[in-house]
C-alpha positions in Angstrom: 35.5 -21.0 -40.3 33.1 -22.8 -42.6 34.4 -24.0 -46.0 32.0 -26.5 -47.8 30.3 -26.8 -45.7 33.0 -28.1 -43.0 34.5 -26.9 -40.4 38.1 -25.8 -41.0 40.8 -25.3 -38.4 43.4 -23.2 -39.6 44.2 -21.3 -42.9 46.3 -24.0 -44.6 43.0 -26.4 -44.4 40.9 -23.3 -45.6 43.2 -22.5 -48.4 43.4 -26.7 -49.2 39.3 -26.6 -49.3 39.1 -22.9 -51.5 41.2 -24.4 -54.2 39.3 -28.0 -53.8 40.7 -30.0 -52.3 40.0 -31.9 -48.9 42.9 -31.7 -45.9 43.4 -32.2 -42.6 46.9 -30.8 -40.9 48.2 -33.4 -38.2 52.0 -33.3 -36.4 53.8 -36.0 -37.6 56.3 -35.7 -40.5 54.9 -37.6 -43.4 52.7 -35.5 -45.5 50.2 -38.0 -47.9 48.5 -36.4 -50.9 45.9 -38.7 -52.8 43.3 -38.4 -55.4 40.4 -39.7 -53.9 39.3 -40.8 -50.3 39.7 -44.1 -50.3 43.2 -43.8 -51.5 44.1 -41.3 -49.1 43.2 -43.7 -46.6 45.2 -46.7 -47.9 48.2 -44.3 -48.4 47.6 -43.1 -44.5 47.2 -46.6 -43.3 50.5 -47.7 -45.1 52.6 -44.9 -43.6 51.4 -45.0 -40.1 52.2 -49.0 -40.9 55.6 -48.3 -41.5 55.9 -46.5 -38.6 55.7 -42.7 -39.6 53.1 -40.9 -38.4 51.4 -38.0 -40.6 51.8 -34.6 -41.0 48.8 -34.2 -43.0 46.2 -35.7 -45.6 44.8 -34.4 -48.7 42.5 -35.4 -51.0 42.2 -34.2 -54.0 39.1 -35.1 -54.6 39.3 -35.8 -58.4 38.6 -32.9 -60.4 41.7 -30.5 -59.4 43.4 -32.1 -61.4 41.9 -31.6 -64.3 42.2 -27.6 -64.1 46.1 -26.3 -64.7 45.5 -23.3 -62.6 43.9 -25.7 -59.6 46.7 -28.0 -59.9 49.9 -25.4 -59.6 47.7 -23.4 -56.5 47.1 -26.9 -55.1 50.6 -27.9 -55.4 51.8 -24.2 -54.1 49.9 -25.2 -50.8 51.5 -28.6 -50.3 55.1 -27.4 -50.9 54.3 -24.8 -48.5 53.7 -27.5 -45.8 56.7 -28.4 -43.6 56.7 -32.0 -43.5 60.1 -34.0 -43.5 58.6 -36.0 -46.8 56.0 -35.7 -49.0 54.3 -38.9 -50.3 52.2 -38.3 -53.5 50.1 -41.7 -54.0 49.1 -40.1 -57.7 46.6 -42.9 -58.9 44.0 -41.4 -61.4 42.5 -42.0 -64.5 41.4 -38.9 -66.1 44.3 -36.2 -65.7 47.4 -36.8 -67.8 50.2 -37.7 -65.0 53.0 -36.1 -67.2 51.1 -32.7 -66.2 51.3 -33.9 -62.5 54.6 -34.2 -62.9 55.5 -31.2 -64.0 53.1 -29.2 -61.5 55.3 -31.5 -59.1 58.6 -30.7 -60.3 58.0 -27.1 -60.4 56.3 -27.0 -57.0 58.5 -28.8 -54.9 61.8 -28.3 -55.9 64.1 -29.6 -53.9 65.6 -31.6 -51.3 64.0 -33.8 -54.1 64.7 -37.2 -51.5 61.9 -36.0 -49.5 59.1 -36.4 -52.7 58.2 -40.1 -52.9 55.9 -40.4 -55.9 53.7 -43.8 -57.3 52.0 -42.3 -60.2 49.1 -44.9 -62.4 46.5 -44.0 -64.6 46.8 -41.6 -67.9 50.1 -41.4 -69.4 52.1 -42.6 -66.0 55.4 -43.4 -68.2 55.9 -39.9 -69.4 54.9 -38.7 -66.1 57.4 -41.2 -64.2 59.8 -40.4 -66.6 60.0 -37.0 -66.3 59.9 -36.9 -61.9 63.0 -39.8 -63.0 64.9 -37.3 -64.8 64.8 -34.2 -62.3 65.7 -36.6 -59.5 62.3 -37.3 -57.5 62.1 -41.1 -56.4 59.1 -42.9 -58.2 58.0 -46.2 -56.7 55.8 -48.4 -59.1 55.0 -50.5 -56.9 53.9 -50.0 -52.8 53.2 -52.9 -50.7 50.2 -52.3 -48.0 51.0 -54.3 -45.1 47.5 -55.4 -44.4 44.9 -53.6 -42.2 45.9 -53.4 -38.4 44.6 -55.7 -35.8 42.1 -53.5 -34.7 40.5 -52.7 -38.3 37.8 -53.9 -39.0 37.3 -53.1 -42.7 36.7 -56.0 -44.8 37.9 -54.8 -48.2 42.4 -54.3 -48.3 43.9 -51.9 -51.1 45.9 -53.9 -53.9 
């Protein structure tokens, strides 16, 4: 069906697009949720780097986050996604990350080792902090290997 004006393929991309957000399902076992475009593609690029492949994208295209009730029905979908880990690259500026968190936390439960979080932006200690406490693995810091030989993209991620 159409969402958006895009084409969706099944009702997990339809349900990402209804509450928002932009996804794409793939089979690998690394799912990579990030708040933008351009992020989602660094985040992409530095997994498949590693030598994961993806089980899906999302974008969150800003503003979900911004709305409680956007964020718990967009967190509902991505727990609901059976993907051996979960990265959440969670790099923003407007929405306050300790909300994030909890959205996180309440979402995905556990086996908590399979949620790798790097969250920046608004309040990112209380946020870290409280993923820290109920046992999810925050990284502060993500190295991006560098483009691969075949990109051509001039412009690298910090």
């Amino acid at each position: 069906g159409l969402v958006g004006g895009r084409k969706t393929d099944s009702a997990w991309e339809r349900a990402i697009a209804e509450v928002g957000m932009s996804g794409v399902r793939l089979e690998g076992e690394v799912m990579v949720l990030a708040p933008a475009a351009g992020a989602s593609m660094a985040t992409s690029d530095l997994v498949e780097a590693s030598g994961l492949r993806l089980a899906a994208v999302v974008d969150l295209n800003g503003g979900v986050l911004l709305d409680p009730t956007r964020t718990a029905a967009a967190m509902s979908l991505l727990s609901e996604l059976e993907a051996s880990a979960y990265f959440c690259n969670v790099f923003i500026q407007v929405a306050a990350c300790d909300s994030i968190a909890q959205a996180i936390i309440h979402h995905f439960g556990s086996p908590r080792e399979r949620v790798v979080v790097r969250m920046t932006g608004n309040r990112p200690p209380e946020g870290c902090a409280l993923l820290s406490v109920s046992g999810f693995l925050v990284e502060e810091r993500l190295d991006y290997p560098g483009p691969r030989r075949d990109s051509r993209r001039r412009n690298r991620p910090p």
